[in-house]
C-alpha positions in Angstrom: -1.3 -14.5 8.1 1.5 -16.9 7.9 3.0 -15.8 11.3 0.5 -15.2 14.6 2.4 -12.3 15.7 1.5 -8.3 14.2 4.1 -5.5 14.4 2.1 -2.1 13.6 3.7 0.4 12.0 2.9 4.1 11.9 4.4 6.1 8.7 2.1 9.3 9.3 3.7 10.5 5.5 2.1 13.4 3.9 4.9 15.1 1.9 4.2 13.0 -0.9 0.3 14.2 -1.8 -0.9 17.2 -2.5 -4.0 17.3 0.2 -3.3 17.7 3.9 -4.8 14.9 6.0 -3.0 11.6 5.2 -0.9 12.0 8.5 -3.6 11.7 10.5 -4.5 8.1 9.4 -2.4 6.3 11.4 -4.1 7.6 14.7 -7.4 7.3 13.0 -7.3 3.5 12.6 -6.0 3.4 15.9 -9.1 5.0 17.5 -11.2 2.6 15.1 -9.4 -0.5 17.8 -7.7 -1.9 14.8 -5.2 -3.3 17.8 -7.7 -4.5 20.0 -9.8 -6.8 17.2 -6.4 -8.1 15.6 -5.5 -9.3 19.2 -9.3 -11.1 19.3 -8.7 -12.5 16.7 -6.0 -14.7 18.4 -3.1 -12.4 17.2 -0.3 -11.5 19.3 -0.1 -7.2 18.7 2.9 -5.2 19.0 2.7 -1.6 18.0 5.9 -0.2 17.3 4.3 3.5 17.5 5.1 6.4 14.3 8.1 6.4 12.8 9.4 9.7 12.8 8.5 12.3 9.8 9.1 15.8 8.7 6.4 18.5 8.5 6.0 20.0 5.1 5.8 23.3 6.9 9.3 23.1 8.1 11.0 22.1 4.9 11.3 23.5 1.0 9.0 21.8 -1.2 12.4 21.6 -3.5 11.9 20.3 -7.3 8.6 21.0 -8.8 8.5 17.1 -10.2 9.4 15.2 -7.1 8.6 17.6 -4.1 9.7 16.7 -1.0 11.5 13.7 -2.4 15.3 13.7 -0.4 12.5 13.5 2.9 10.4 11.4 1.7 13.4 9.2 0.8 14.9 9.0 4.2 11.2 8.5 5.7 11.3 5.4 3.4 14.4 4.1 4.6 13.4 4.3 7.9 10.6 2.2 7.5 12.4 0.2 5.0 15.1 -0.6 7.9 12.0 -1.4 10.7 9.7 -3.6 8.4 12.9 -6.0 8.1 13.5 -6.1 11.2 10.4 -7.1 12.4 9.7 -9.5 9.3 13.4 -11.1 10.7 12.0 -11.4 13.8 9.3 -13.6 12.4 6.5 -10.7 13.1 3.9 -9.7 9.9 4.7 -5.9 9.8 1.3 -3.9 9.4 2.1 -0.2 8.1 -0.4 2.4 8.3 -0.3 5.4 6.1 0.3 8.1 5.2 0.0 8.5 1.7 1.5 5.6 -0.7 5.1 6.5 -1.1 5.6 4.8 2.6 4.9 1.6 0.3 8.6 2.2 -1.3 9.4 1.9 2.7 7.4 -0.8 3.3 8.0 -3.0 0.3 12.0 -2.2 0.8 12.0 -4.0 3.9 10.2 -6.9 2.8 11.7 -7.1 -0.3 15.0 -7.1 1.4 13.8 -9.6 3.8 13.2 -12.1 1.4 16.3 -11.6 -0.6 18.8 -12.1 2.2 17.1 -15.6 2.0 17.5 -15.7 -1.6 13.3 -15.6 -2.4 11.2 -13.4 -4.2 8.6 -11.3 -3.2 5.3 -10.8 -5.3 3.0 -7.9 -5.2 -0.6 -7.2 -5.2 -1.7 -3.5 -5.4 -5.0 -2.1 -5.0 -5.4 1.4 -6.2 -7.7 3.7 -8.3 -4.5 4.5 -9.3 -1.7 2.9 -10.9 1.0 4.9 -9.0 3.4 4.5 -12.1 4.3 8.3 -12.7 7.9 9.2 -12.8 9.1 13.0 -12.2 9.0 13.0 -16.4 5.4 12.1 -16.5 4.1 13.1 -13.3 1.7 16.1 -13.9 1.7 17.4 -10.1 5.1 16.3 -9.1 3.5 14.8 -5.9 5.6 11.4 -5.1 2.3 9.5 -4.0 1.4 9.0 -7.6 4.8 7.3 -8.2 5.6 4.7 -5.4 4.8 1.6 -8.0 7.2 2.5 -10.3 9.4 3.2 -7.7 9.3 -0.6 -6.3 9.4 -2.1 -10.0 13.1 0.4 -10.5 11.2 2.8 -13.0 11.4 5.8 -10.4 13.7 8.3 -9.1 17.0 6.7 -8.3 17.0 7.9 -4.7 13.7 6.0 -4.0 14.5 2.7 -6.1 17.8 2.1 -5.0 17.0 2.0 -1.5 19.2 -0.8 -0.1 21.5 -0.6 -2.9 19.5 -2.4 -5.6 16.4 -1.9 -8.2 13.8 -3.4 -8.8 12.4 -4.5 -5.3 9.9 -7.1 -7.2 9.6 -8.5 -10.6 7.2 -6.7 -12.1 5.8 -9.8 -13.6 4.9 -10.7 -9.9 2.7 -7.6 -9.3 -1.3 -7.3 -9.7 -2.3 -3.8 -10.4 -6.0 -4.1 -9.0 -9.0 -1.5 -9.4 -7.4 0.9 -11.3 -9.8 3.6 -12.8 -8.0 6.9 -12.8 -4.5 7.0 -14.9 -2.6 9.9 -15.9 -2.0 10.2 -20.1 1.9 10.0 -19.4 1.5 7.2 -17.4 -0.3 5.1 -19.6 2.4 3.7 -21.7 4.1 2.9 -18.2 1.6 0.5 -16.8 0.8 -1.5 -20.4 5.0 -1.9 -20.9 6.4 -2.5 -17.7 5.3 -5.8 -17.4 2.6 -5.5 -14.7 -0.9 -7.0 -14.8 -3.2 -4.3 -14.0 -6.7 -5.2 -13.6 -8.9 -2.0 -14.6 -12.5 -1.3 -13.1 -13.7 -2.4 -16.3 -12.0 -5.8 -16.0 -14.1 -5.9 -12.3 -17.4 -5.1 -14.2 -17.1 -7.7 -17.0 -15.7 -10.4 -15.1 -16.0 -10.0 -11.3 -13.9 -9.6 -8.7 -13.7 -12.9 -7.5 -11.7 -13.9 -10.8 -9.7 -11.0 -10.8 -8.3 -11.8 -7.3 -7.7 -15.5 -8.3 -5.9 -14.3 -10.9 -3.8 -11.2 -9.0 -2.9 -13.6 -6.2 -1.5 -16.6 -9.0 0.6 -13.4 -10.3 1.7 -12.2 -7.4 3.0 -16.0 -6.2 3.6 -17.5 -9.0 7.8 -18.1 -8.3 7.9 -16.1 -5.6 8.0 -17.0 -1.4 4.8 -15.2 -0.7 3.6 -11.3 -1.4 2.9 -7.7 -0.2 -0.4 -6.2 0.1 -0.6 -2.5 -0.4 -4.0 -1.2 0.1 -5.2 1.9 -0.9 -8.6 3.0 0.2 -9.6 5.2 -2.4 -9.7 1.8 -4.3 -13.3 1.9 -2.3 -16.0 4.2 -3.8 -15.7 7.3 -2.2 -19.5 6.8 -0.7 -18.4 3.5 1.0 -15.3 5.4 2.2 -15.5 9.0 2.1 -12.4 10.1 4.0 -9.8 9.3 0.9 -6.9 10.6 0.1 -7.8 11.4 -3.7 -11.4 10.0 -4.2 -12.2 8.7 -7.6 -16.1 8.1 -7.9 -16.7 4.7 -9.3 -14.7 1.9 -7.2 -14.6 -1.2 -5.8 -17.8 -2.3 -3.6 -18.5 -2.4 0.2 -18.6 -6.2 -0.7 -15.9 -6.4 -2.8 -13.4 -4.9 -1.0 -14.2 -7.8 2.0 -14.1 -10.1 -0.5 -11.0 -9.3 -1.7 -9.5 -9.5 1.3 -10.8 -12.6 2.3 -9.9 -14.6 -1.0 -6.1 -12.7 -0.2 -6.2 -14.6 3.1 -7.7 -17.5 1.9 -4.1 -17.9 -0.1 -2.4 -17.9 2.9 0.5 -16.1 1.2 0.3 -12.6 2.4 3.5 -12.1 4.6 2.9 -8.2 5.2 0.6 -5.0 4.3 -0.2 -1.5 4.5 -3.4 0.5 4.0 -2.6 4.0 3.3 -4.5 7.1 2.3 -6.7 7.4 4.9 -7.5 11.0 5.3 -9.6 12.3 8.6 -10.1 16.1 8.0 -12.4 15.1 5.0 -14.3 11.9 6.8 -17.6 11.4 8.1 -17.7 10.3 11.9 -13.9 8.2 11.0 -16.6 5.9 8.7 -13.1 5.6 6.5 -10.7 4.6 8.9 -13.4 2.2 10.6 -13.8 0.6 7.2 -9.5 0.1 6.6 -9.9 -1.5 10.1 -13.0 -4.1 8.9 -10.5 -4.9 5.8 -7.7 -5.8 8.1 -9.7 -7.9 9.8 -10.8 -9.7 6.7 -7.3 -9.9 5.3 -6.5 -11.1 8.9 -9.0 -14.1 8.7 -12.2 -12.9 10.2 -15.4 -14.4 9.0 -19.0 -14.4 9.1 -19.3 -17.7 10.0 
């Protein structure tokens, strides 16, 4: 990381997918020491604790295309308002999901961050999914499937205007990486909104490692430094069983650490989040265990 101090940030979200779980992830990675082997590591550790969140129980589901979305909004601008603070403060914020619309939140803050200082922010996503519905295209109406869209302005105007302008990064400055699963509506979103997304195909023919060279020159190419929003059901689903919405067929064990380690290798990662971690259908917390291992690696762990 470019800073040696770590504020970690819970956003226990799950009003914006359609499986129970997600909320528990926070607490999961937690219990897998994620604070204790960032601190040996040599990193100073704050945790700032959860943000606060509704309970879908206690609130209307509301329109059947963006459910939830006025709370899932102010969630977002809550943790839109505490990642730039502690990115001001010269602290990497760390956000642990929830499902992916905290990443509105999370890249919100840091996009804000970066403009008061008049720089860019770039973008690398990681995903089985390319997150680019809108409530037009969006065939469950669950807001987790749209929080790309919503950082590049494409998405509801409550959730890309949050801070009073749209788009939060170019999206010429954001990798779309390990994509695999994409809805027919959403198609003609991801090939002409500008971003480079880097299918499972694209993997298979020409590796990861090229892919990532490639994803970290688009996310910094004019830009101060980038966001990483880590998904973990980017990881096949045997690797990492405990996913929010598995999609068989993912990135490898090996892969996913190298990934990481190239994206610290850079030295241009200012901030990230790994979301979607879901305990009620994990084996022995092997999933959050795994998000904790890939922290490290982003963090600049090695084997030798």
């Amino acid at each position: 990381m470019r800073t040696s101090h770590i504020a970690i940030i819970g956003a226990p979200l799950d009003l914006g997918a359609g499986r129970r779980g997600v909320d528990m992830g926070p607490s999961a990675m937690r219990v897998a020491n994620l604070n204790g082997r960032l601190a040996s590591l040599g990193y100073e550790v704050e945790d700032l604790g959860n943000i606060a969140v509704e309970q879908p129980e206690s609130l209307p589901a509301g329109p059947e295309r963006s459910r939830y979305l006025p709370h899932i909004t102010q969630t977002c601008a809550r943790l839109a308002r505490l990642v730039e603070k502690a990115a001001g403060q010269g602290r990497a914020p760390l956000v642990l999901g929830g499902d992916h619309s905290v990443a509105v939140g999370t890249v919100s803050g840091m996009s804000r961050h970066f403009r008061k200082r008049k720089q860019a922010l770039g973008l690398i996503w990681i995903d089985a999914h390319a997150d680019m519905n809108t409530p037009d295209t969006s065939p469950s109406g669950n807001v987790h499937g749209m929080p790309l869209s919503c950082c590049i302005g494409m998405g509801p105007r409550e959730l890309t205007h949050i801070g009073g302008y749209a788009p939060k990064v170019d999206p010429r400055n954001v990798a779309l990486v390990g994509v695999r699963e994409v809805d027919i509506l959403e198609k003609p979103h991801v090939r002409e909104s500008g971003v480079r997304a880097f299918t499972m195909r694209d993997i298979d023919e020409r590796g990861l490692r090229a892919i990532m060279v490639d994803a970290i020159q688009i996310a910094s190419a004019g830009t101060e430094a980038f966001h990483l929003s880590l998904d973990m059901d980017s990881v096949d689903p045997q690797e990492a069983p405990g996913e929010g919405t598995p999609v068989r067929g993912g990135i490898t064990y090996r892969e996913a650490h190298l990934a990481m380690e190239l994206i610290c290798d850079s030295g241009l990662m200012a901030s990230i989040e790994v979301v979607e971690v879901n305990p009620v259908i994990d084996e022995a917390n092997r999933t959050a265990n795994l998000a904790v291992e890939l922290v490290m690696s982003a963090m600049g762990k090695r084997i030798l």
